[in-house]
Backbone as XML, in Angstrom:
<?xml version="1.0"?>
<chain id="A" units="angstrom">
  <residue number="1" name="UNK">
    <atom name="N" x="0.840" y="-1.185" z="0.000"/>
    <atom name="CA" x="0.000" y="0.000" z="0.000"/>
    <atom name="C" x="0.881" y="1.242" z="0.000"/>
  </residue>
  <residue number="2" name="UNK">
    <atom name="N" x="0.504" y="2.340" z="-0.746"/>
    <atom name="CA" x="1.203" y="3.612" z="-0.974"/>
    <atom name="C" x="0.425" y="4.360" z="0.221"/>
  </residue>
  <residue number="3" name="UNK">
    <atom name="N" x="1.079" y="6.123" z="0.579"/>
    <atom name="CA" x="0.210" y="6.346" z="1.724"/>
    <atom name="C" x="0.768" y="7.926" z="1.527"/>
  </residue>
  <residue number="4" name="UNK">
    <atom name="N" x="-0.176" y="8.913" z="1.050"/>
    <atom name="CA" x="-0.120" y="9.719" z="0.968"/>
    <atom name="C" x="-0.803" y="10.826" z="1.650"/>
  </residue>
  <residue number="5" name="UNK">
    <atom name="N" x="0.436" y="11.720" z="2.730"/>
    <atom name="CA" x="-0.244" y="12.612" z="3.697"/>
    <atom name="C" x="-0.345" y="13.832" z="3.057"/>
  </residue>
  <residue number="6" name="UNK">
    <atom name="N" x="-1.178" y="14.660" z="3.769"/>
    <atom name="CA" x="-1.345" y="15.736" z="3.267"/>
    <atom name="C" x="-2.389" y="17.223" z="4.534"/>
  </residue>
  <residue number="7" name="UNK">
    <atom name="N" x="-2.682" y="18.258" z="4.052"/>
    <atom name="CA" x="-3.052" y="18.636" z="5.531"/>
    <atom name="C" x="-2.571" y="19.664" z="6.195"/>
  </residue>
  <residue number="8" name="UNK">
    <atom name="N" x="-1.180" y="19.918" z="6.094"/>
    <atom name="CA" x="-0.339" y="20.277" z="7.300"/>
    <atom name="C" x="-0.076" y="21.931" z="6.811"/>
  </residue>
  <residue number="9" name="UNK">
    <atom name="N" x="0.325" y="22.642" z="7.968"/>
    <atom name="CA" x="0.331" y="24.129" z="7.270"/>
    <atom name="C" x="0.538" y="25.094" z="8.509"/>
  </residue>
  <residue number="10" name="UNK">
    <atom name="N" x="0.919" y="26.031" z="8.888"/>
    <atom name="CA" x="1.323" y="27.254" z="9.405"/>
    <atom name="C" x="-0.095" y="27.478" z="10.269"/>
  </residue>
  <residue number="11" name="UNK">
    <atom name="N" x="-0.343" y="27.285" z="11.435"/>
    <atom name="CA" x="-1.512" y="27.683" z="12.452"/>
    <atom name="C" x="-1.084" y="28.573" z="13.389"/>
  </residue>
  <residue number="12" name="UNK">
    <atom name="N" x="-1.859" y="29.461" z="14.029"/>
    <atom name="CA" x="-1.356" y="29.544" z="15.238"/>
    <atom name="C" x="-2.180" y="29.035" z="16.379"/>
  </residue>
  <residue number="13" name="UNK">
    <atom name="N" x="-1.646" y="29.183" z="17.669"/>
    <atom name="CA" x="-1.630" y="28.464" z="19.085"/>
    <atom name="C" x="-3.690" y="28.714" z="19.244"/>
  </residue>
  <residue number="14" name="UNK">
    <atom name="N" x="-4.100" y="27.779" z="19.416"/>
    <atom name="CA" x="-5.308" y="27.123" z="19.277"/>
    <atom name="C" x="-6.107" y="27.084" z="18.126"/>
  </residue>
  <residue number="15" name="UNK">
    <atom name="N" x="-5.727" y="27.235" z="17.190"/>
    <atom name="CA" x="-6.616" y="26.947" z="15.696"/>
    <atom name="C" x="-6.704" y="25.200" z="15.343"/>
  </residue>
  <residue number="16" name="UNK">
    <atom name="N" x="-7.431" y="25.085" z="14.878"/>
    <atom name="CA" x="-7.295" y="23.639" z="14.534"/>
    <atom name="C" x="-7.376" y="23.230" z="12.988"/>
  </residue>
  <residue number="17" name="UNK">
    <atom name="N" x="-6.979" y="22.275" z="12.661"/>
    <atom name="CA" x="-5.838" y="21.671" z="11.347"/>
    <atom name="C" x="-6.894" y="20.501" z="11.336"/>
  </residue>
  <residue number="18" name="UNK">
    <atom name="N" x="-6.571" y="19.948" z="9.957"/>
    <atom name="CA" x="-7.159" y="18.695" z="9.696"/>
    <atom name="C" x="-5.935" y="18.035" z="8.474"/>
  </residue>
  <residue number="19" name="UNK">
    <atom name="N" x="-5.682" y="16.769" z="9.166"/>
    <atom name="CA" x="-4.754" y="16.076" z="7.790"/>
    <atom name="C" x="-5.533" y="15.008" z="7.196"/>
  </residue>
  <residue number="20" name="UNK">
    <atom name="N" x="-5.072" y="14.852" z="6.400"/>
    <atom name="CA" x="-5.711" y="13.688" z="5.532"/>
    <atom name="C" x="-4.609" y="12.523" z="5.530"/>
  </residue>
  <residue number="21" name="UNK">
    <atom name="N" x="-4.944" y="11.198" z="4.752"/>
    <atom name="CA" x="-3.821" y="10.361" z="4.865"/>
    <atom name="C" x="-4.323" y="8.924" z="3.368"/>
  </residue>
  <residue number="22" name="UNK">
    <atom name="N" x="-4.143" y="9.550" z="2.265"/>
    <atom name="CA" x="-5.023" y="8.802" z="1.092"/>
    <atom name="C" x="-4.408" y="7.440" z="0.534"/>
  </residue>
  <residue number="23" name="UNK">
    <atom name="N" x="-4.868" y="6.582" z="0.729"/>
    <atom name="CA" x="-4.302" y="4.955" z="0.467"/>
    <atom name="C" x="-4.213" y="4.716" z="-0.704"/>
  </residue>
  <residue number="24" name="UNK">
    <atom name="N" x="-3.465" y="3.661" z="-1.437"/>
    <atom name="CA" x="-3.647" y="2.888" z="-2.614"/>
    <atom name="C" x="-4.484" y="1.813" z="-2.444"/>
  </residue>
  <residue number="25" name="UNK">
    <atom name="N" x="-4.627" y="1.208" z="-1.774"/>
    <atom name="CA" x="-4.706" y="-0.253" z="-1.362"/>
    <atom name="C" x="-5.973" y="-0.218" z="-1.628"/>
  </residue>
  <residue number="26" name="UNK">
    <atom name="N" x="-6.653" y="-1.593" z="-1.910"/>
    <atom name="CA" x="-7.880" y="-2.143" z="-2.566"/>
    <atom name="C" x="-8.812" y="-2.428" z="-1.830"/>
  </residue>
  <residue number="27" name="UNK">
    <atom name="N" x="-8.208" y="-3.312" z="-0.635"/>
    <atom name="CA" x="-9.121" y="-3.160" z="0.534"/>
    <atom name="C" x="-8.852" y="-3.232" z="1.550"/>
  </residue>
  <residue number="28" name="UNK">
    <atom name="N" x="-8.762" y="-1.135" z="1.733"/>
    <atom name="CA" x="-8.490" y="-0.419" z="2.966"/>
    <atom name="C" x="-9.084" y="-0.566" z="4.145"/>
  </residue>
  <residue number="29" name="UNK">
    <atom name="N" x="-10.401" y="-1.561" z="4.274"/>
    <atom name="CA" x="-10.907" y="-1.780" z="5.287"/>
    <atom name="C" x="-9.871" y="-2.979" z="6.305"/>
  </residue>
  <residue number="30" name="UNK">
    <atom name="N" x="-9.370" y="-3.718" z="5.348"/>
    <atom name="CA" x="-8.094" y="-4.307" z="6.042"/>
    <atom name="C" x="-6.996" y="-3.896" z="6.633"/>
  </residue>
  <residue number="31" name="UNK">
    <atom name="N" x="-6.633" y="-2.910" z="6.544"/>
    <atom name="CA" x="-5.487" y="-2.036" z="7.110"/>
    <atom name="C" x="-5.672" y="-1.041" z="8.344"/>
  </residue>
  <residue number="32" name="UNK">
    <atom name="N" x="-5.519" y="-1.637" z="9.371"/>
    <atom name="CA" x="-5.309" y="-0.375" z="10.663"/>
    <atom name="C" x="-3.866" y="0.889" z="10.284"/>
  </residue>
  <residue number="33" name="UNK">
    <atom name="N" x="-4.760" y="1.867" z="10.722"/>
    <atom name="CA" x="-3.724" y="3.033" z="10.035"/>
    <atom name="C" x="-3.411" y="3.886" z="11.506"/>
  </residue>
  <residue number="34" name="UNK">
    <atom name="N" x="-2.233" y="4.400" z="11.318"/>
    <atom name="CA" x="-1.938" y="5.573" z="12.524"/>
    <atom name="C" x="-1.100" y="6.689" z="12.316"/>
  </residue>
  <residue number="35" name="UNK">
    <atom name="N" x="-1.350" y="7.832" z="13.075"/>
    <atom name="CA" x="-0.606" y="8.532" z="13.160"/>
    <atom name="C" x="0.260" y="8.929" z="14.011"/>
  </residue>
  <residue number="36" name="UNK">
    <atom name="N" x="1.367" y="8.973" z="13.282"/>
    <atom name="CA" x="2.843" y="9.808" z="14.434"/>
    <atom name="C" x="3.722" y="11.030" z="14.296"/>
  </residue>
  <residue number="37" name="UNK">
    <atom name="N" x="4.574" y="11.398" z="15.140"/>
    <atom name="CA" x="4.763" y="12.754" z="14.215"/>
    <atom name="C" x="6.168" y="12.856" z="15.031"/>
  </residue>
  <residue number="38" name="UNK">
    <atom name="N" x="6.738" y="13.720" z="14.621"/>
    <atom name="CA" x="8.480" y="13.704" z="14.628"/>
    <atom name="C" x="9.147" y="15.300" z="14.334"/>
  </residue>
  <residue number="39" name="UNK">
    <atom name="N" x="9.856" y="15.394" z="15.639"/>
    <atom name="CA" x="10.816" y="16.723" z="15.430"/>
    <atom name="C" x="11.999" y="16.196" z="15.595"/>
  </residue>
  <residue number="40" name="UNK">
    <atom name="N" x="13.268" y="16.651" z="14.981"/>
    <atom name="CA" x="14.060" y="16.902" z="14.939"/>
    <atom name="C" x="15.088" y="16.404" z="16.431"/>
  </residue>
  <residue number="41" name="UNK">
    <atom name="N" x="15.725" y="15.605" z="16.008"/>
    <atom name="CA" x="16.514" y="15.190" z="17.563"/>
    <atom name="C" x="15.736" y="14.081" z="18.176"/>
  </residue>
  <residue number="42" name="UNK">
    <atom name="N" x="14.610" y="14.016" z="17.963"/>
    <atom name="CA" x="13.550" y="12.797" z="18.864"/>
    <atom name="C" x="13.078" y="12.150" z="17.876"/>
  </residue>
  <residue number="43" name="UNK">
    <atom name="N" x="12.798" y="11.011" z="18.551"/>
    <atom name="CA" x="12.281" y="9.874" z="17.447"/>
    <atom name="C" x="10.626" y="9.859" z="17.427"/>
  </residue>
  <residue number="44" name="UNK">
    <atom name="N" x="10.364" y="8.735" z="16.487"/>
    <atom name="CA" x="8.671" y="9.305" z="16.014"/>
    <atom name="C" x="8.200" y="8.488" z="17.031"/>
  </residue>
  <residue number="45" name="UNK">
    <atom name="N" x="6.772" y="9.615" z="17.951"/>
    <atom name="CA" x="5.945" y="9.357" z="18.475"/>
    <atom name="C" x="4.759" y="9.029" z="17.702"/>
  </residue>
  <residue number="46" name="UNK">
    <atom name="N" x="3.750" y="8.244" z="18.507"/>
    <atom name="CA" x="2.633" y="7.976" z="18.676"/>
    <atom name="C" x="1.439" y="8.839" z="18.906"/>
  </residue>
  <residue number="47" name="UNK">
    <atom name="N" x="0.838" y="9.168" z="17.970"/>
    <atom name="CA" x="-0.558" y="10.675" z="17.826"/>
    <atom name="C" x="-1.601" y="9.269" z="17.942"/>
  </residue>
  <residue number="48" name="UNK">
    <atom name="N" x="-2.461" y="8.742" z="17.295"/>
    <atom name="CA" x="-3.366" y="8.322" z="17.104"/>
    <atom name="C" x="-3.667" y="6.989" z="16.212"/>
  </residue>
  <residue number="49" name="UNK">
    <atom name="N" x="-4.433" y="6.408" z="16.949"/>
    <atom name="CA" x="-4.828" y="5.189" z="15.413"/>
    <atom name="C" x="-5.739" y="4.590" z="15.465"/>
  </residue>
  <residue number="50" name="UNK">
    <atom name="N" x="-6.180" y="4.060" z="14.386"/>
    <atom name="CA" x="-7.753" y="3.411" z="14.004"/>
    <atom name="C" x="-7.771" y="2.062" z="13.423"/>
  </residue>
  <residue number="51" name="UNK">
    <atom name="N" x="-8.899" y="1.156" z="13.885"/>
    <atom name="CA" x="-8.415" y="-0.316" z="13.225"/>
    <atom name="C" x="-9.630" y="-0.120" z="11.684"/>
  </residue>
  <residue number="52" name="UNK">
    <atom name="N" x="-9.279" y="-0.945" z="11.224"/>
    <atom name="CA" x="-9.551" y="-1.243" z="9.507"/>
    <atom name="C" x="-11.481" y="-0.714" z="9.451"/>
  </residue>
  <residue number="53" name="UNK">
    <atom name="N" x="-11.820" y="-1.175" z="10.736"/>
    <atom name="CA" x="-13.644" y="-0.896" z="10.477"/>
    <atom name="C" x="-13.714" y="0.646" z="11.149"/>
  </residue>
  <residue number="54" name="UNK">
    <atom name="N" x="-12.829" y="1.442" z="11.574"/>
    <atom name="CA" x="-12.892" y="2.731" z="12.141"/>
    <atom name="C" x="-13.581" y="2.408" z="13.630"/>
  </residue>
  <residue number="55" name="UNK">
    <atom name="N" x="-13.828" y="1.093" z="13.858"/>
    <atom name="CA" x="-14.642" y="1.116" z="15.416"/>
    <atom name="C" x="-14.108" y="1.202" z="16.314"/>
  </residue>
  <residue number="56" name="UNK">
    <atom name="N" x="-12.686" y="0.804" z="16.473"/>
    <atom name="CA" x="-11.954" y="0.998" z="17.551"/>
    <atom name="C" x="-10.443" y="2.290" z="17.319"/>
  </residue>
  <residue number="57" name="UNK">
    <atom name="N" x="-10.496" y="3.399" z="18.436"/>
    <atom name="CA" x="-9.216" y="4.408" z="18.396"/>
    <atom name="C" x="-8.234" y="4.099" z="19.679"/>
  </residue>
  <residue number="58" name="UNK">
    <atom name="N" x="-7.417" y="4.625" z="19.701"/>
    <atom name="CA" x="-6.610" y="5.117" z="20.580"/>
    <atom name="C" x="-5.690" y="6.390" z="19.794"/>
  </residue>
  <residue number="59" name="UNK">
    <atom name="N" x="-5.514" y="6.499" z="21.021"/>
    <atom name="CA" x="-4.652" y="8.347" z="21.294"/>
    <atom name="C" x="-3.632" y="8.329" z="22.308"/>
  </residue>
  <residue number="60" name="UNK">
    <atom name="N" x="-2.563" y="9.427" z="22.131"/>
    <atom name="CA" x="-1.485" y="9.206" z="22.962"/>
    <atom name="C" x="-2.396" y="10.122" z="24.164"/>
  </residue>
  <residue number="61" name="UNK">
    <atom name="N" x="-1.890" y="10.277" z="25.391"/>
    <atom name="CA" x="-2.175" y="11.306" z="26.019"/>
    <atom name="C" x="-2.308" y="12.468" z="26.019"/>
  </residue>
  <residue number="62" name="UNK">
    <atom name="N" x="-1.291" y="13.110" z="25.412"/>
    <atom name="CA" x="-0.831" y="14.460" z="25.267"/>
    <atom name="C" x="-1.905" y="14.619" z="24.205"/>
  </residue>
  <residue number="63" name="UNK">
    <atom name="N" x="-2.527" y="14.282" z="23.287"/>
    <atom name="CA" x="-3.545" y="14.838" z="22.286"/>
    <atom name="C" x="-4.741" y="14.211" z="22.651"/>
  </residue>
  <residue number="64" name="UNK">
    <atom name="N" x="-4.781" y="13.309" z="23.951"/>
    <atom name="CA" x="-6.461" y="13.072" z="24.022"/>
    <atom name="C" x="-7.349" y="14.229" z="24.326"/>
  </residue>
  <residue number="65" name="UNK">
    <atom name="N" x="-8.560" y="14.131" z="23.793"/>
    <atom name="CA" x="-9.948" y="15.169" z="23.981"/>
    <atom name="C" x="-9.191" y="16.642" z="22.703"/>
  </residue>
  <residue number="66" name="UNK">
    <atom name="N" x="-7.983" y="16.480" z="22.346"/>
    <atom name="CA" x="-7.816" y="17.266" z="21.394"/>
    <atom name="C" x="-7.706" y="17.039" z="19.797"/>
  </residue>
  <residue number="67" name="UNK">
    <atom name="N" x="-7.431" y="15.824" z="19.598"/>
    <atom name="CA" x="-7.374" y="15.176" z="18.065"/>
    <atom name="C" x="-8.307" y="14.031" z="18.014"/>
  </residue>
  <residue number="68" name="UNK">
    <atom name="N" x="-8.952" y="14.243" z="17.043"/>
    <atom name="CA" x="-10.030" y="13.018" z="16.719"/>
    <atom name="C" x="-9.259" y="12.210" z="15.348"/>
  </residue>
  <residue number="69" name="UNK">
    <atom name="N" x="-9.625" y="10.982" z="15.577"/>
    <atom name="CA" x="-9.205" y="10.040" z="14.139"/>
    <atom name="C" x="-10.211" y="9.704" z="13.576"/>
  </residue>
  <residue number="70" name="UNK">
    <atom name="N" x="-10.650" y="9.396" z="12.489"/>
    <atom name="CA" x="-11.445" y="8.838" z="11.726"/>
    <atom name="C" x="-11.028" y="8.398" z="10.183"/>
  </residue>
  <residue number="71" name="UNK">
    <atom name="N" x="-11.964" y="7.456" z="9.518"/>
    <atom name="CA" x="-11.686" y="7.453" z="8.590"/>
    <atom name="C" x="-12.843" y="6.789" z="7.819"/>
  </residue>
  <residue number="72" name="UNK">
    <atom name="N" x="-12.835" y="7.173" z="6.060"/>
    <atom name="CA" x="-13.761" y="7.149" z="5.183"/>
    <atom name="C" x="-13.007" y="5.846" z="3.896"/>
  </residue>
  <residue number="73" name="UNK">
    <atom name="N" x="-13.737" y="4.397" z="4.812"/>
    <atom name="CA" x="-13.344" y="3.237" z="4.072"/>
    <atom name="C" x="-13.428" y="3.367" z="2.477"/>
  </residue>
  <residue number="74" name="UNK">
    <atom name="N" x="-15.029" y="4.320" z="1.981"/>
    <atom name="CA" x="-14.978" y="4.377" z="0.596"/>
    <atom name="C" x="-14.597" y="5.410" z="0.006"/>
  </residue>
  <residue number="75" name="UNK">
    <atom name="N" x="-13.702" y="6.628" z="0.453"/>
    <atom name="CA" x="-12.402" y="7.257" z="-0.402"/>
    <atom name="C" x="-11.008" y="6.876" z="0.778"/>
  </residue>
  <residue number="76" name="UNK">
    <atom name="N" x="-10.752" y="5.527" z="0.684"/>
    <atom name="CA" x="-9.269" y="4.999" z="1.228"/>
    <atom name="C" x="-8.327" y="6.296" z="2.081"/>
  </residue>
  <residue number="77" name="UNK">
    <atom name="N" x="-9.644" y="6.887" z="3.086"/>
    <atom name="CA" x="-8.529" y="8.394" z="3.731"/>
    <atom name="C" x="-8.659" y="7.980" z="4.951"/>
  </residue>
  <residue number="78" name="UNK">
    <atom name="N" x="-8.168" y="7.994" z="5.798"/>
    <atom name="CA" x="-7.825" y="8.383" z="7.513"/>
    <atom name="C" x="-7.902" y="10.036" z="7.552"/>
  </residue>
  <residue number="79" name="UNK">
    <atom name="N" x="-8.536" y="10.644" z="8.115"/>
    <atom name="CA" x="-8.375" y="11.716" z="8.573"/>
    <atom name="C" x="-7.890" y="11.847" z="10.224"/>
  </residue>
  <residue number="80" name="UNK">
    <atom name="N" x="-7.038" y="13.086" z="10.614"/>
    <atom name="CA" x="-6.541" y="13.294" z="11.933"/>
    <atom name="C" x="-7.083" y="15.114" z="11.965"/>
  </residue>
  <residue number="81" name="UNK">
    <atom name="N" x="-8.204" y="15.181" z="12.845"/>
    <atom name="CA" x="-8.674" y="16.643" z="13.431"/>
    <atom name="C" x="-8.149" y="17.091" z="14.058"/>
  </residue>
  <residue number="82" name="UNK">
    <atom name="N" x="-7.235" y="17.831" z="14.618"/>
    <atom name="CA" x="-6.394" y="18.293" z="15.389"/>
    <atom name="C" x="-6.895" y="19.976" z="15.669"/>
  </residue>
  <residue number="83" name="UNK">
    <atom name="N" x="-7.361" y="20.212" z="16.804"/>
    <atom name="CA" x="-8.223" y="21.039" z="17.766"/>
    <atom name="C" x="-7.252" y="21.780" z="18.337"/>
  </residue>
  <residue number="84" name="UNK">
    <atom name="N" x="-7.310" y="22.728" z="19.071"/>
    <atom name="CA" x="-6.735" y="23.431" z="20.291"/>
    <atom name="C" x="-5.224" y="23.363" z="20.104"/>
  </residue>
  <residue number="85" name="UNK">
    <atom name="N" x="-4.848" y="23.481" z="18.611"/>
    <atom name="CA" x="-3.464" y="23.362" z="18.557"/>
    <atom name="C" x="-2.192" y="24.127" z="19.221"/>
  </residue>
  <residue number="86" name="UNK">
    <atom name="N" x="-1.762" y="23.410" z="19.307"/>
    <atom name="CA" x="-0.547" y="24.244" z="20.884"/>
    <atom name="C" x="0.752" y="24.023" z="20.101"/>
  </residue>
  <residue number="87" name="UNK">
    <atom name="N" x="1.818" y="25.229" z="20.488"/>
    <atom name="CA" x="3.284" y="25.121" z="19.747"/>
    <atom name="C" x="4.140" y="23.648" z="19.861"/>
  </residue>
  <residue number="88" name="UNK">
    <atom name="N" x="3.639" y="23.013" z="21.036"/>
    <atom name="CA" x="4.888" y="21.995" z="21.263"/>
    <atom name="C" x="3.945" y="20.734" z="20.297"/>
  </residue>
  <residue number="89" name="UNK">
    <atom name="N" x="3.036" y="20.662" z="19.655"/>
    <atom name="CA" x="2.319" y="19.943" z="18.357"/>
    <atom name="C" x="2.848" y="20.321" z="17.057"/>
  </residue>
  <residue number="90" name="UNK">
    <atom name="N" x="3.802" y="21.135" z="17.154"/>
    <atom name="CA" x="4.565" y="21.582" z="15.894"/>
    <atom name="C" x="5.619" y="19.636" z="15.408"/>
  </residue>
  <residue number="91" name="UNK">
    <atom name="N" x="5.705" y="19.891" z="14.584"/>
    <atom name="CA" x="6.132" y="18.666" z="14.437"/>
    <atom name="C" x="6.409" y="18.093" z="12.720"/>
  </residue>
  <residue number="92" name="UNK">
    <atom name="N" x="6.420" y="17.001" z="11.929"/>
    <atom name="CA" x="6.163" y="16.237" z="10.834"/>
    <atom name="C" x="5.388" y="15.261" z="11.455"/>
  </residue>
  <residue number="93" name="UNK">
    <atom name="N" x="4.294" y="15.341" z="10.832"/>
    <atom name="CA" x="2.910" y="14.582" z="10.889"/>
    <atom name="C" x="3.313" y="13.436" z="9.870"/>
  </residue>
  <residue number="94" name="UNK">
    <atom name="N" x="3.285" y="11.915" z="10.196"/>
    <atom name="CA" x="2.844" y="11.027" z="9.537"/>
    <atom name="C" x="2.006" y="9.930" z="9.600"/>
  </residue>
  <residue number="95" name="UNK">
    <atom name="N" x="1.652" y="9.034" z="8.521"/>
    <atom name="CA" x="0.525" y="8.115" z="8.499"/>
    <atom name="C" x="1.413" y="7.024" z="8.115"/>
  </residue>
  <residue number="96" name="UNK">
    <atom name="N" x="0.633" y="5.552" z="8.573"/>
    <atom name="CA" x="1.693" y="4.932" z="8.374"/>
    <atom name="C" x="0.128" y="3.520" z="8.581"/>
  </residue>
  <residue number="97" name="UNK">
    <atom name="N" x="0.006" y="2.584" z="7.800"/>
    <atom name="CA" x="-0.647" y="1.540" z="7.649"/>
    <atom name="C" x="0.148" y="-0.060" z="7.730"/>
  </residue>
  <residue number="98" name="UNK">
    <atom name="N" x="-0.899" y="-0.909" z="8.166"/>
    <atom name="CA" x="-0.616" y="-2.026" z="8.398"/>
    <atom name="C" x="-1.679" y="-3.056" z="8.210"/>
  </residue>
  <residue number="99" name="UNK">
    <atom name="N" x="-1.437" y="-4.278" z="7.118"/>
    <atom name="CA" x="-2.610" y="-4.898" z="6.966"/>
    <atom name="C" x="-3.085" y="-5.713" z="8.098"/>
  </residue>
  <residue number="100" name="UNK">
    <atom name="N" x="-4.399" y="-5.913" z="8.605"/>
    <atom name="CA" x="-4.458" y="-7.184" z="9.324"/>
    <atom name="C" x="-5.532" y="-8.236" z="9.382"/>
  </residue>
  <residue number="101" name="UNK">
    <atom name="N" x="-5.576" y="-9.341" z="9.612"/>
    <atom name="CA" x="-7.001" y="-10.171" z="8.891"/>
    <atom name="C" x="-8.040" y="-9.996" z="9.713"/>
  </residue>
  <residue number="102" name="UNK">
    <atom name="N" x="-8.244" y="-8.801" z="10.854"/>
    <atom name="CA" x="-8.924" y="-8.672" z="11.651"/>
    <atom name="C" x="-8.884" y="-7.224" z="11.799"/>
  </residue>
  <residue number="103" name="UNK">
    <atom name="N" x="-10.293" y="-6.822" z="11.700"/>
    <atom name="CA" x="-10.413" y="-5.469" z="11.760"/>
    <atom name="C" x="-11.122" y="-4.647" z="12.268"/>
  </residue>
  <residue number="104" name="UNK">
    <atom name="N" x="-10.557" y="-5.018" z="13.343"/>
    <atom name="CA" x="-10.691" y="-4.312" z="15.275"/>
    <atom name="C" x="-9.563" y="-4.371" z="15.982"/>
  </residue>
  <residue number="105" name="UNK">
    <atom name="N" x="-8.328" y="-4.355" z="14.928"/>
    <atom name="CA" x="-7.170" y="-4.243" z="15.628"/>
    <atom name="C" x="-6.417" y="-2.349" z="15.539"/>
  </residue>
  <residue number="106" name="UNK">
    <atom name="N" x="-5.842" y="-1.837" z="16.869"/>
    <atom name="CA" x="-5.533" y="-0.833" z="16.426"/>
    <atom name="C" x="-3.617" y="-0.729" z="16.797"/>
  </residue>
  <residue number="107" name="UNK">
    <atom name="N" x="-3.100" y="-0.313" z="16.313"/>
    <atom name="CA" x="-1.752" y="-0.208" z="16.575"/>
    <atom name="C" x="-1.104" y="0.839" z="17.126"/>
  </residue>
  <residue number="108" name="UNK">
    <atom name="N" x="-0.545" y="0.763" z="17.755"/>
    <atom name="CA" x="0.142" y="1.933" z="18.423"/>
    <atom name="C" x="1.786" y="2.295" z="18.819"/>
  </residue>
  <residue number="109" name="UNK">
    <atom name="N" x="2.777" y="1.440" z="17.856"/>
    <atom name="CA" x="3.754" y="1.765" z="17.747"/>
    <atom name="C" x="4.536" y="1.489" z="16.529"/>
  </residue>
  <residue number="110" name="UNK">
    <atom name="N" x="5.263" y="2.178" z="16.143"/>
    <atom name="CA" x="6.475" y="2.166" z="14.905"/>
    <atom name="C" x="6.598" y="0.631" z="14.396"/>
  </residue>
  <residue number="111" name="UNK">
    <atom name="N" x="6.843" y="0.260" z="14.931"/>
    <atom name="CA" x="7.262" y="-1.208" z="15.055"/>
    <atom name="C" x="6.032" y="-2.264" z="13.604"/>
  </residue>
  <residue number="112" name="UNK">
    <atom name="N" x="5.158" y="-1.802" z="14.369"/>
    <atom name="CA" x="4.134" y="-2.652" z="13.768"/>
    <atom name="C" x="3.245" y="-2.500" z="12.628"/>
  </residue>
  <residue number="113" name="UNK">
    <atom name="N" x="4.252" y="-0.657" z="12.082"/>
    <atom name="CA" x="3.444" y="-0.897" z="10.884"/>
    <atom name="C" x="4.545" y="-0.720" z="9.820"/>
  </residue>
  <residue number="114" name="UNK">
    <atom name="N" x="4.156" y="-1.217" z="8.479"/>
    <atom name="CA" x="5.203" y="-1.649" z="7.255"/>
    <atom name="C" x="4.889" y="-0.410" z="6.347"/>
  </residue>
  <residue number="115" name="UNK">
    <atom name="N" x="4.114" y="-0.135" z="6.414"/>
    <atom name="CA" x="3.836" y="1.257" z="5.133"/>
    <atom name="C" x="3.663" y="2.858" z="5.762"/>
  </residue>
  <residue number="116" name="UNK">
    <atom name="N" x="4.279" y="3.438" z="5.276"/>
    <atom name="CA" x="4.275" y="4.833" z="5.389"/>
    <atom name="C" x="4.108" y="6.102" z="4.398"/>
  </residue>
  <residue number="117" name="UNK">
    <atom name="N" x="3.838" y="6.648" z="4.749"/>
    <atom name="CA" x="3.794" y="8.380" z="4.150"/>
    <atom name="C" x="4.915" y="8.813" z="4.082"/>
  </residue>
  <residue number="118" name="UNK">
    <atom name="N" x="4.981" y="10.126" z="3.550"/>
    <atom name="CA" x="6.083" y="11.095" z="3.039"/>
    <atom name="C" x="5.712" y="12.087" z="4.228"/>
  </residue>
  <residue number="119" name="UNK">
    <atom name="N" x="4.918" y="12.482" z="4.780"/>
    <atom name="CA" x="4.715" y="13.475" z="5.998"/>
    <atom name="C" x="4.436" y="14.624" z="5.784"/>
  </residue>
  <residue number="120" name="UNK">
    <atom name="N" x="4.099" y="15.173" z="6.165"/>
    <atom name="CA" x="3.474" y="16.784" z="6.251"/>
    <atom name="C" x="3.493" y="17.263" z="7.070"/>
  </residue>
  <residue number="121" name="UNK">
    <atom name="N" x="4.340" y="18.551" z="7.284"/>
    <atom name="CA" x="4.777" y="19.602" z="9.029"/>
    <atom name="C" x="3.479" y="20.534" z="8.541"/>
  </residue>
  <residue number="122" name="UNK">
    <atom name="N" x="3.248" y="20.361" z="10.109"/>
    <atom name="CA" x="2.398" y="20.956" z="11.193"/>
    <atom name="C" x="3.189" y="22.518" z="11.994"/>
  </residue>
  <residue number="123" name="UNK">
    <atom name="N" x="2.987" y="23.129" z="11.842"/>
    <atom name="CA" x="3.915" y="24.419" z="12.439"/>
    <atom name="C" x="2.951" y="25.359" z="13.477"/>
  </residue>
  <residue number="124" name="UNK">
    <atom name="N" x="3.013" y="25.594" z="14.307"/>
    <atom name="CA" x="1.751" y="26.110" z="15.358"/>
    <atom name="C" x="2.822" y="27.175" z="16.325"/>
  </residue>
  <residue number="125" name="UNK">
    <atom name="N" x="2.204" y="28.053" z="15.969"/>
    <atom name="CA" x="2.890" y="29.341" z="16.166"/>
    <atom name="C" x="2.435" y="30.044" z="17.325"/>
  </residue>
  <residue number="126" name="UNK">
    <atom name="N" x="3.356" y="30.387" z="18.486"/>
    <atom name="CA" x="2.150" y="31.257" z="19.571"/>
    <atom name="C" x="2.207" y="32.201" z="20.019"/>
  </residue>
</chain>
């Protein structure tokens, strides 16, 4: 699967952003997708993720009650809402998918998924 992000852009300190995250894959309902995001010096964290039927999420802490995940099985997108945006959310936003034969699985680290995005920075200014 190919995985193309998109979304990301110059905010300032509480505006809220929306990314997108558009699949190749045939059937995206098989693939739990997530998002993570990455500055400079630190390695990529954990934002959010959704299993293949969108029924089950998780969220890191630091963005719960502020980023919603979702996603639209029949245009192959994950979307990430990102609310109440704050400077230290500045970052490279990515999406990153993983097939699985069960789809109520959600993932939540680097490790476990094989496909990725090109990324899109998030810049939140205050």
């Amino acid at each position: 699967v190919q995985l193309q992000a998109c979304g990301g852009g110059l905010v300032q300190a509480g505006e809220s952003l929306t990314l997108s995250c558009v699949a190749s894959a045939r059937t995206f309902r098989s693939y739990a997708v997530g998002w993570f995001r990455q500055t400079p010096g630190k390695e990529r964290e954990f934002v959010a993720a959704i299993s293949g039927s969108g029924g089950y999420k998780d969220s890191s802490d630091s963005v719960k009650g502020r980023f919603t995940i979702s996603r639209d099985n029949a245009k192959n997108t994950v979307y990430l809402k990102m609310s109440s945006l704050k400077p230290e959310d500045t970052a490279i936003y990515y999406c990153a998918a993983s097939w699985r034969i069960h789809s109520n699985v959600v993932l939540t680290t680097t490790g476990a998924y094989n496909a990725w995005g090109q990324g899109t920075l998030v810049t939140v200014s205050s």
